[in-house]
TORDOGU-98578 format. One line per 10 residues: for each residue x, y, z of N, C-alpha, C, O. Coordinates in pm, whole numbers, always signed. Layout:
<nodes>
X Y Z X Y Z X Y Z X Y Z | ...
</nodes>
This chain:
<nodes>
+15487 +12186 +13304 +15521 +12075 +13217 +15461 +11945 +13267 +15400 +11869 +13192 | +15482 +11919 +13405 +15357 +11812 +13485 +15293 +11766 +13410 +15290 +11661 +13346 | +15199 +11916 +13424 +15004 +11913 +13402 +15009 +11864 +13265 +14929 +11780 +13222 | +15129 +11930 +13178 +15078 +11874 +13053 +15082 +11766 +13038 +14986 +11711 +12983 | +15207 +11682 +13087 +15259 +11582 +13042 +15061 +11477 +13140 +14980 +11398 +13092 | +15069 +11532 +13257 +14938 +11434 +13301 +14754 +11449 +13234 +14652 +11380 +13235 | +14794 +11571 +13189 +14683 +11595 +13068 +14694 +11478 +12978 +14609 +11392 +12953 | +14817 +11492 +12931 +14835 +11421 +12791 +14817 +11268 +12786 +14771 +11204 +12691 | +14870 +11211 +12929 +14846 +11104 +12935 +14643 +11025 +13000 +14590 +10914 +13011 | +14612 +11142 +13016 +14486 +11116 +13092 +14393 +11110 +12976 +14299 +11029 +12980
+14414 +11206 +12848 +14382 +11199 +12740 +14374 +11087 +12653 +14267 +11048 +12605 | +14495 +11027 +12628 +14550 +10862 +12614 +14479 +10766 +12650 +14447 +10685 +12563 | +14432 +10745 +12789 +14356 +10702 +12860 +14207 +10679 +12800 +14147 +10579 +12760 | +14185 +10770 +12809 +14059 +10801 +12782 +14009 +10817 +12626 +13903 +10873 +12599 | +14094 +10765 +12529 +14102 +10755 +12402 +14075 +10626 +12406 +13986 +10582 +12332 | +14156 +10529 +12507 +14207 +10379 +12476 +14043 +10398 +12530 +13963 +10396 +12436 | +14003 +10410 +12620 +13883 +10367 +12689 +13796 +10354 +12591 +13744 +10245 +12568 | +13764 +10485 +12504 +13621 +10461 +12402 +13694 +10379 +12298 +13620 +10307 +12230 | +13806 +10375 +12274 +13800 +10222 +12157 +13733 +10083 +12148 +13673 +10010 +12069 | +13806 +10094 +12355 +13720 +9978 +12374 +13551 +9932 +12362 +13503 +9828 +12318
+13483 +10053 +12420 +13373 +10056 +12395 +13316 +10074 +12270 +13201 +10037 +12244 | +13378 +10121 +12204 +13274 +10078 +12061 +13338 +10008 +11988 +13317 +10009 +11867 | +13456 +9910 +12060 +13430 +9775 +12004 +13372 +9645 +12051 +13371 +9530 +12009 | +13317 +9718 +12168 +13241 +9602 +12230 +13097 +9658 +12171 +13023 +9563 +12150 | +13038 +9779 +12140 +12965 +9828 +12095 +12919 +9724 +11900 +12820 +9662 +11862 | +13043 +9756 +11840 +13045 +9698 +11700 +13042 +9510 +11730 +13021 +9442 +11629 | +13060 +9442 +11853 +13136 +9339 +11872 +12957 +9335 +11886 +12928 +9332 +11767 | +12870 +9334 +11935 +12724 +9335 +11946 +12614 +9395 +11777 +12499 +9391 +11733 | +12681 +9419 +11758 +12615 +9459 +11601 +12626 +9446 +11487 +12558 +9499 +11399 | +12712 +9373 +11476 +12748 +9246 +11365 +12685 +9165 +11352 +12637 +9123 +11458
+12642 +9092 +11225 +12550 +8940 +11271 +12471 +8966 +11109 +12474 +9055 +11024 | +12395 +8824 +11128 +12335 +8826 +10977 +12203 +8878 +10997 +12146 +8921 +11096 | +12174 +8865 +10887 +12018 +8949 +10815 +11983 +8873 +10725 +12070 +8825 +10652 | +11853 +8843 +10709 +11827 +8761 +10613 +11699 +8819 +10547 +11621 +8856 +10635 | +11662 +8834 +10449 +11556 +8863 +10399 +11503 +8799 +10291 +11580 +8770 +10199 | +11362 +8765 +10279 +11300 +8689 +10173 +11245 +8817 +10052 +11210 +8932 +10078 | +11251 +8745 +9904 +11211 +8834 +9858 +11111 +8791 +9715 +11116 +8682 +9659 | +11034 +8890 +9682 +10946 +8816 +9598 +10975 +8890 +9476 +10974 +9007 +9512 | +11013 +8884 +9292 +11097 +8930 +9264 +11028 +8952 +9155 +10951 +8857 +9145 | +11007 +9052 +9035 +11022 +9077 +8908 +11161 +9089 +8774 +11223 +9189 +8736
+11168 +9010 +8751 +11322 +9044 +8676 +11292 +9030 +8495 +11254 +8932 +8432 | +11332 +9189 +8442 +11327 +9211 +8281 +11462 +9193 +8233 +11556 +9260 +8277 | +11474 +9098 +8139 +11554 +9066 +8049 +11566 +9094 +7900 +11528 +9021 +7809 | +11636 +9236 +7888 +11668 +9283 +7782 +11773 +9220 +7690 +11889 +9209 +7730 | +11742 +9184 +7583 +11847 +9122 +7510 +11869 +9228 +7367 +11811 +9187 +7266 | +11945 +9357 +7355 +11962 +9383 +7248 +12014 +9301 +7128 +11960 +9342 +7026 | +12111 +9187 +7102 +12143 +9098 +7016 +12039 +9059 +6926 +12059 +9053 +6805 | +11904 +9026 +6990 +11819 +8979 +6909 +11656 +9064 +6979 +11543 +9026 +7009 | +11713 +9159 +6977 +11578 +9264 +7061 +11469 +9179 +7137 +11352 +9199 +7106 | +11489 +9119 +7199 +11402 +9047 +7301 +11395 +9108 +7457 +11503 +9136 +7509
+11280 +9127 +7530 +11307 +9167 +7637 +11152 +9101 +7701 +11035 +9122 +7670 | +11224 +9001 +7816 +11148 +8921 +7844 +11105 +8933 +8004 +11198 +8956 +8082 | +10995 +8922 +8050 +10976 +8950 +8232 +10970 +8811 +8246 +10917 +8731 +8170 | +11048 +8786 +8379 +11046 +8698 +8484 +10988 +8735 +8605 +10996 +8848 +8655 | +10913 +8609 +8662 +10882 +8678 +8791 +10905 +8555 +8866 +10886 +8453 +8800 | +10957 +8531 +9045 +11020 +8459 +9089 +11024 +8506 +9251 +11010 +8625 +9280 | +11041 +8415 +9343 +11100 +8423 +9455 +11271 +8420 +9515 +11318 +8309 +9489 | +11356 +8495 +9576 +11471 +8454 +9619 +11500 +8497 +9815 +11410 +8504 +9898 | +11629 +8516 +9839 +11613 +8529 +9978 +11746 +8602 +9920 +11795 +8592 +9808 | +11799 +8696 +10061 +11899 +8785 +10013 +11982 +8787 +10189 +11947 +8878 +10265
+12067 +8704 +10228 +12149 +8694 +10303 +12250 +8788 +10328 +12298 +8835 +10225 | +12291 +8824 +10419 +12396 +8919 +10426 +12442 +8947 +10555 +12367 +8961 +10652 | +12572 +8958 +10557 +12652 +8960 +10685 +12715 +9076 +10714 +12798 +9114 +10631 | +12694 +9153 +10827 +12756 +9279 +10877 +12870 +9340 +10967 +12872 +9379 +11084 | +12963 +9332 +10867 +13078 +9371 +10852 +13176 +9446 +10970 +13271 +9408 +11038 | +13116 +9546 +10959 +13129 +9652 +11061 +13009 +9767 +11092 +12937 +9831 +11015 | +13018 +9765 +11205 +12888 +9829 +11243 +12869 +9939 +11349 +12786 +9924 +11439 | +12957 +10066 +11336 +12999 +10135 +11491 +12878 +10209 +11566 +12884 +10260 +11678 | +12760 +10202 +11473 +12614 +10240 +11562 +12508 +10183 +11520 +12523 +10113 +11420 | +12414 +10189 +11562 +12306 +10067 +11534 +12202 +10106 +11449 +12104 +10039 +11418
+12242 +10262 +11399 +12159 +10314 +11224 +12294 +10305 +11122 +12310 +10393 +11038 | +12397 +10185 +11133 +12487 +10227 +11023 +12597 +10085 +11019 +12654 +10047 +11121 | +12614 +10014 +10877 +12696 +9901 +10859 +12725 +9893 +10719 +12678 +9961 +10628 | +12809 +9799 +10714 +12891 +9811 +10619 +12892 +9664 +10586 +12951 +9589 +10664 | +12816 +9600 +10448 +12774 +9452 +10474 +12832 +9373 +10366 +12897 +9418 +10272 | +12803 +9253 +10388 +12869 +9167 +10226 +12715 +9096 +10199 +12643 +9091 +10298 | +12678 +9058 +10108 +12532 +8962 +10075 +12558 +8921 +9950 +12633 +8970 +9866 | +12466 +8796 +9942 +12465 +8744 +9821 +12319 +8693 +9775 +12276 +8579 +9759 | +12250 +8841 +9757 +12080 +8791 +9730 +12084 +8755 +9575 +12158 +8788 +9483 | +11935 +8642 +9590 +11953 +8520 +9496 +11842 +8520 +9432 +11759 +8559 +9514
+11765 +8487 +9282 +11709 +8523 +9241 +11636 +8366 +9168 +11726 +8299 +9118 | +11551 +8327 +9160 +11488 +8217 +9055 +11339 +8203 +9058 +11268 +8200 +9159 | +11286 +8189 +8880 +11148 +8187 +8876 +11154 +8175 +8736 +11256 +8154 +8671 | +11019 +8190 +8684 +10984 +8157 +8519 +10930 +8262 +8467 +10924 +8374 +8518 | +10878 +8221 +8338 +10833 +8371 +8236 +10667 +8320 +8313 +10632 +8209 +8352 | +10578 +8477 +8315 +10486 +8396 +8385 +10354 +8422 +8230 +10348 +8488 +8126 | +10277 +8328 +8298 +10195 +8228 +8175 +10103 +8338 +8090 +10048 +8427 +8154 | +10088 +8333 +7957 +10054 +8400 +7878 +9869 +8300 +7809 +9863 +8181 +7778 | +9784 +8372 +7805 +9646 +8243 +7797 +9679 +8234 +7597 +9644 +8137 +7530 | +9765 +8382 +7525 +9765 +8357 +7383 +9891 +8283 +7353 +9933 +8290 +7238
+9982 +8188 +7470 +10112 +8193 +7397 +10087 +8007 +7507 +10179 +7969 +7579 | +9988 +7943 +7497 +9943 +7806 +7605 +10062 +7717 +7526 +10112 +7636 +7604 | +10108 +7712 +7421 +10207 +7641 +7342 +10343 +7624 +7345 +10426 +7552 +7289 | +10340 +7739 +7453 +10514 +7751 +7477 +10539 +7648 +7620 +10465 +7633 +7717 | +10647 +7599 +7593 +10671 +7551 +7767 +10670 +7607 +7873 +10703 +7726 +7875 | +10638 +7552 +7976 +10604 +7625 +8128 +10734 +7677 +8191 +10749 +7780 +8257 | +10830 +7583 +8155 +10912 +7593 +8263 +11040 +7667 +8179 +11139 +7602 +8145 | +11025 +7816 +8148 +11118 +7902 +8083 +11226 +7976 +8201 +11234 +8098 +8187 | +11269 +7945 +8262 +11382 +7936 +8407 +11434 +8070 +8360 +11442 +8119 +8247 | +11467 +8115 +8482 +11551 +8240 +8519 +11646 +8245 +8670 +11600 +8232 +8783
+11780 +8267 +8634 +11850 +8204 +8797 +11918 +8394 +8753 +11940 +8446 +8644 | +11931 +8446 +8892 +12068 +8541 +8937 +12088 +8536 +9062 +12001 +8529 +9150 | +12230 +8540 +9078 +12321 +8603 +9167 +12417 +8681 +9204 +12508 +8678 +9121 | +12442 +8762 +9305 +12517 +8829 +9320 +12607 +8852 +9420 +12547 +8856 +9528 | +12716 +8868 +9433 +12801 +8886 +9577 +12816 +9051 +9515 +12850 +9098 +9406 | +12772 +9109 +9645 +12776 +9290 +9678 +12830 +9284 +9833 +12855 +9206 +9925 | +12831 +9422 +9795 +12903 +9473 +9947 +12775 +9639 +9944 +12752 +9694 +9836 | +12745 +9662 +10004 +12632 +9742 +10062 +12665 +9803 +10220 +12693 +9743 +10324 | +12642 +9997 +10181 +12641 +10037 +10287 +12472 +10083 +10384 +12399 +10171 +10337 | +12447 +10035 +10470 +12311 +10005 +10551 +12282 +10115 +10641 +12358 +10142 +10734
+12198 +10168 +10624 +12156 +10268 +10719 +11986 +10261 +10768 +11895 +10199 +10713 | +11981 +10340 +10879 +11846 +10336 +10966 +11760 +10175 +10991 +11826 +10114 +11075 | +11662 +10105 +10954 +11591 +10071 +10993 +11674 +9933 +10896 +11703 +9932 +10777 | +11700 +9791 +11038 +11790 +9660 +10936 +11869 +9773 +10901 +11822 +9827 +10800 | +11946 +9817 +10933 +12109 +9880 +10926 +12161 +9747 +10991 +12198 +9675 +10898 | +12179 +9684 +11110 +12229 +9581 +11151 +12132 +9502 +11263 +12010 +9515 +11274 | +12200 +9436 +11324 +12088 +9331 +11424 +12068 +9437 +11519 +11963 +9416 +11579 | +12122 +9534 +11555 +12071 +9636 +11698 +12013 +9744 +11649 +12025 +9842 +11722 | +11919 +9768 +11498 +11893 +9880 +11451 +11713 +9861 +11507 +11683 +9754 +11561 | +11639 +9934 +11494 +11573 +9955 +11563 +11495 +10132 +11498 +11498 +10228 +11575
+11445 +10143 +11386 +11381 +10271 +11325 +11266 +10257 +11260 +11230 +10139 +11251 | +11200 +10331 +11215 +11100 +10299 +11059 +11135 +10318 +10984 +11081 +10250 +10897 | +11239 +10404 +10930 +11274 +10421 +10779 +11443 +10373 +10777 +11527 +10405 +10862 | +11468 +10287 +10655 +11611 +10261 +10626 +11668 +10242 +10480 +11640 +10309 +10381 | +11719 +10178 +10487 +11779 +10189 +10315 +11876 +10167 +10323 +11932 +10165 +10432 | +11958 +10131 +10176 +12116 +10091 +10114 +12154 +10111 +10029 +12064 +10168 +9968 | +12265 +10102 +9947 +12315 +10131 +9840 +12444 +10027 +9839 +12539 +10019 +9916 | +12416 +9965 +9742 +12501 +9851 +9720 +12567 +9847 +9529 +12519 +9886 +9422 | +12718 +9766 +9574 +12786 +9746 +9421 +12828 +9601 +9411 +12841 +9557 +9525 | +12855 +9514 +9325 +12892 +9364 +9355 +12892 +9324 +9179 +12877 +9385 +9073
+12914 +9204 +9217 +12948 +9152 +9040 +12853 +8990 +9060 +12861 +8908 +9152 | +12769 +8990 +8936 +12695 +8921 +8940 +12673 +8821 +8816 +12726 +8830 +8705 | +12595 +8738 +8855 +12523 +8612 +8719 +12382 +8604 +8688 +12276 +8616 +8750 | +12402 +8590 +8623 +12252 +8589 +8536 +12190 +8471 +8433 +12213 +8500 +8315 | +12124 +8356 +8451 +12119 +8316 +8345 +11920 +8266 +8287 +11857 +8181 +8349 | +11869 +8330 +8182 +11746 +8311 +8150 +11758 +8259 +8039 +11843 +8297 +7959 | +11638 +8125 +8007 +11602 +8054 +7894 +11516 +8124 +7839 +11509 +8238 +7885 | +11439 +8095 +7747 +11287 +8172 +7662 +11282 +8103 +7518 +11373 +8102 +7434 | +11165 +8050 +7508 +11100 +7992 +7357 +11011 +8073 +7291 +10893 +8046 +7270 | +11080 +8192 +7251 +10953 +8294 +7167 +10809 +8225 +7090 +10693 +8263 +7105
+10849 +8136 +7022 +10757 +8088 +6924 +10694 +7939 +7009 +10572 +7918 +7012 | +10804 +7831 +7081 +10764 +7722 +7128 +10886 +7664 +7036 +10918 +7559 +7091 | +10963 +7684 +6929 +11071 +7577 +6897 +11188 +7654 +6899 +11292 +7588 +6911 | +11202 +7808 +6888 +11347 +7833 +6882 +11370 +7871 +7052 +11302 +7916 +7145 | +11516 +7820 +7025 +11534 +7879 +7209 +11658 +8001 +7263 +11780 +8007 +7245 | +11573 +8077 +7326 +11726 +8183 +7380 +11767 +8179 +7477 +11702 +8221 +7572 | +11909 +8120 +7493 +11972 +8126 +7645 +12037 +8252 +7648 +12069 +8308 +7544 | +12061 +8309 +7778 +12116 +8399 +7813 +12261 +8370 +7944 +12218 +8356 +8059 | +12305 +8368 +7940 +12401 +8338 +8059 +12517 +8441 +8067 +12610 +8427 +7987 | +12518 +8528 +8143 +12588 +8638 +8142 +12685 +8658 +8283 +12667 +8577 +8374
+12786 +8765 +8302 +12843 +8800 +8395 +12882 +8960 +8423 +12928 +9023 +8327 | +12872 +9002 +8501 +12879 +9171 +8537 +12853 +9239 +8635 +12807 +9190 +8738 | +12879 +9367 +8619 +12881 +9423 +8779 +12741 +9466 +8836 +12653 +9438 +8754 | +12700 +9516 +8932 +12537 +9510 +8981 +12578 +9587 +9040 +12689 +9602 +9091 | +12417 +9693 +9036 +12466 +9820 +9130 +12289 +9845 +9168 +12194 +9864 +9093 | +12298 +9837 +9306 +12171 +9826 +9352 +12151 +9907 +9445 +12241 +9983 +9481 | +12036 +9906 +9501 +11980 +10018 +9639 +11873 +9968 +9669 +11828 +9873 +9606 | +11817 +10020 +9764 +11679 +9933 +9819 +11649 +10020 +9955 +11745 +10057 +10022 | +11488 +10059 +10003 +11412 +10093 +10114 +11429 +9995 +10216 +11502 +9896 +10213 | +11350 +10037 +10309 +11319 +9980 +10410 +11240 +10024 +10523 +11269 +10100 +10616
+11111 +9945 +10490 +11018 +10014 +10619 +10974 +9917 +10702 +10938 +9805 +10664 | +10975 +9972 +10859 +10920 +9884 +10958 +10762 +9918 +10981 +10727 +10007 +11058 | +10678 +9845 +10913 +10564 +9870 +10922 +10446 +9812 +11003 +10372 +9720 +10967 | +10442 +9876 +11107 +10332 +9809 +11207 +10438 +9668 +11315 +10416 +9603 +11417 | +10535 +9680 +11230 +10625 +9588 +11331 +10701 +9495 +11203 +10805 +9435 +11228 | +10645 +9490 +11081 +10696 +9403 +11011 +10776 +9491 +10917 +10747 +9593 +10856 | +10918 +9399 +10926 +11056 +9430 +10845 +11027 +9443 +10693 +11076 +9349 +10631 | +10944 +9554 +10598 +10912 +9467 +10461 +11051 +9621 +10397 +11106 +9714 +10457 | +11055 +9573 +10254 +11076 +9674 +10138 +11116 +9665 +10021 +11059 +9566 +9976 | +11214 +9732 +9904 +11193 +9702 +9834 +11301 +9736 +9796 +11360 +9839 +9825
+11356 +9598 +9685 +11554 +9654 +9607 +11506 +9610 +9457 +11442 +9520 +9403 | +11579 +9734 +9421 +11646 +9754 +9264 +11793 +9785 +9224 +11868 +9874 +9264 | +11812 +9685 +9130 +11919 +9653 +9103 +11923 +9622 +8939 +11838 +9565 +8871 | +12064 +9688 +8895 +12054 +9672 +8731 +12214 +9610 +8711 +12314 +9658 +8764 | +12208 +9489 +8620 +12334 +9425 +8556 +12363 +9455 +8420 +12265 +9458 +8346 | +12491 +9479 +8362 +12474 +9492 +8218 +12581 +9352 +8245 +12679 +9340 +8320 | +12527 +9273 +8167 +12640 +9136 +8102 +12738 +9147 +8021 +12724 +9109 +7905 | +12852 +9199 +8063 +12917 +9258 +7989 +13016 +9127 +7958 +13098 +9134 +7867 | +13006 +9036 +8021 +13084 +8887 +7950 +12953 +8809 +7990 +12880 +8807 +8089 | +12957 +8725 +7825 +12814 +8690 +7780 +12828 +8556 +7694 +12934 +8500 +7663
+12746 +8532 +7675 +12740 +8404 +7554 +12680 +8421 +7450 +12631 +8327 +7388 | +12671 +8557 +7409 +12607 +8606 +7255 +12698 +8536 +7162 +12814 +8504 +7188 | +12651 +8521 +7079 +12720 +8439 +6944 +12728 +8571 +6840 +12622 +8567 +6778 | +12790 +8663 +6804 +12748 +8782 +6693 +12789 +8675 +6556 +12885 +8598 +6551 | +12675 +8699 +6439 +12644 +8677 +6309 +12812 +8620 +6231 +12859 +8711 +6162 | +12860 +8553 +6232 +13039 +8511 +6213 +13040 +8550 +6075 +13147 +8515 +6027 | +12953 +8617 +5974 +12971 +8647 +5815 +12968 +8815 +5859 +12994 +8893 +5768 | +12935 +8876 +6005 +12923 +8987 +5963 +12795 +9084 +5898 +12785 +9205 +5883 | +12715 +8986 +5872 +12588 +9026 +5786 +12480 +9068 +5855 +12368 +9062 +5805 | +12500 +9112 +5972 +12413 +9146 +6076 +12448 +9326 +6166 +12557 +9375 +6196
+12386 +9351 +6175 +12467 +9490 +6245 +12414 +9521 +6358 +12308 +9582 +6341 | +12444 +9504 +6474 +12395 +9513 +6623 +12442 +9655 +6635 +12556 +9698 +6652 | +12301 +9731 +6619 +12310 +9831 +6631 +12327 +9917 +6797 +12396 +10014 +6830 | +12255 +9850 +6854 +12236 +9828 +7033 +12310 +9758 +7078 +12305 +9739 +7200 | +12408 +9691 +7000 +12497 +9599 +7082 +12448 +9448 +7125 +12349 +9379 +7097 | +12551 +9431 +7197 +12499 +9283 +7233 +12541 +9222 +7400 +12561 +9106 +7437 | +12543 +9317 +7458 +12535 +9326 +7650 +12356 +9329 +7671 +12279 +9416 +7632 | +12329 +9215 +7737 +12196 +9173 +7767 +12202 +9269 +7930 +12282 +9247 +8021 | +12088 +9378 +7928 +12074 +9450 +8062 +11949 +9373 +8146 +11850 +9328 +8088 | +11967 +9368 +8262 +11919 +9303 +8349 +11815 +9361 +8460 +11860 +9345 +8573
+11718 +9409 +8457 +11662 +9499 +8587 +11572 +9409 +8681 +11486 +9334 +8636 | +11606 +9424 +8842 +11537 +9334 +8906 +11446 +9468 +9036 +11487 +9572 +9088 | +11326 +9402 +9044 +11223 +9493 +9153 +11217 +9361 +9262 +11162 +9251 +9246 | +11262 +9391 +9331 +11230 +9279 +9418 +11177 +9361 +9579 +11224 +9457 +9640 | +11045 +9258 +9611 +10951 +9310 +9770 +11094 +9218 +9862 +11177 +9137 +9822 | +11073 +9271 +9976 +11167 +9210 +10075 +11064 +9238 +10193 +10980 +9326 +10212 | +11111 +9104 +10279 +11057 +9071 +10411 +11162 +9011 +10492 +11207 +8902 +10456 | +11211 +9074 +10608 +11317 +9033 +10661 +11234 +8936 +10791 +11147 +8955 +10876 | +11327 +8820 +10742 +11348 +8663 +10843 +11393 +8655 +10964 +11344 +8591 +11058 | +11526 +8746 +10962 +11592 +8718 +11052 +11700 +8868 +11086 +11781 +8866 +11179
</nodes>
């Protein structure tokens, strides 16, 4: 009965011990990430069948959560999105400056390569969910105008390769606006057959900063 009882407690011991260590382990692998990104974003508008490309620069911040090995975390970010419709030589009449802003707060689980500040691989990747904003202007003709300003959930993923030494890769991510500022036809005389949730798809290159 001793042995067990000094088993049992040596066991105890030695339980408390590795807690500690991989929280001094996780207490080192936490920390931000920052990545720049260079962005394509299509703006589908079923309401009035428009679907418009943006193209734009943003940066995509994110802080790591928990992290118990250095191929694996658990993060919060809020990558950010802004740029214009880009220039058409048959459409010189429209205004330049046709704006496109998104954001998003996600939570993303991180693995292998930028998994966290102590990761250290060539290949990595994520899979992320979060609720996001969206808002794009556009002058089809040069006098009528379509705003878009939307809100909804985002569900994204993204690579990651360390190439030759440099942090680059690549996230996709899709929003449906499911609370929106569509106006539907108030007589009724219109029939949105596709609805009227503006879908959102973004390709964005990434280069990690930090």
């Amino acid at each position: 009965m001793k042995h067990i009882i000094a088993l049992y407690l040596f066991l105890l011991s030695f339980i408390g011990y590795s807690q500690d260590g991989d929280a001094f382990d996780i207490s080192n692998n936490i920390g931000w990430n920052i990545e720049m990104m260079g962005t394509i974003s299509i703006n589908h508008q079923p309401g009035n069948d428009l679907t418009v490309p943006f193209v734009g620069v943003g940066v995509y911040p994110r802080y790591n959560l928990y992290a118990p090995f250095d191929y694996l975390s658990i993060s919060t970010g809020l990558p950010s999105n802004f740029g214009i419709v880009p220039g058409d030589d048959d459409l010189m009449y429209l205004p330049l400056w046709q704006p496109f802003f998104d954001t998003n707060l996600e939570v993303a689980l991180n693995f292998g390569e930028r998994a966290n500040v102590a990761s250290d691989y060539l290949f990595g990747g994520y899979i992320g969910a979060g609720f996001g904003y969206n808002y794009a202007a556009y002058f089809p003709d040069g006098e009528n105008k379509f705003v878009s300003s939307a809100l909804g959930p985002v569900f994204s993923f993204g690579l990651r390769y360390n190439y030759l030494g440099a942090p680059v890769g690549i996230r996709m991510a899709y929003m449906p606006g499911l609370i929106n500022n569509f106006k539907e036809d108030p007589c009724n005389c219109i029939v949105y057959n596709s609805g009227t949730t503006p879908q959102v798809f973004t390709l964005s290159l990434l280069y990690n900063v930090l």
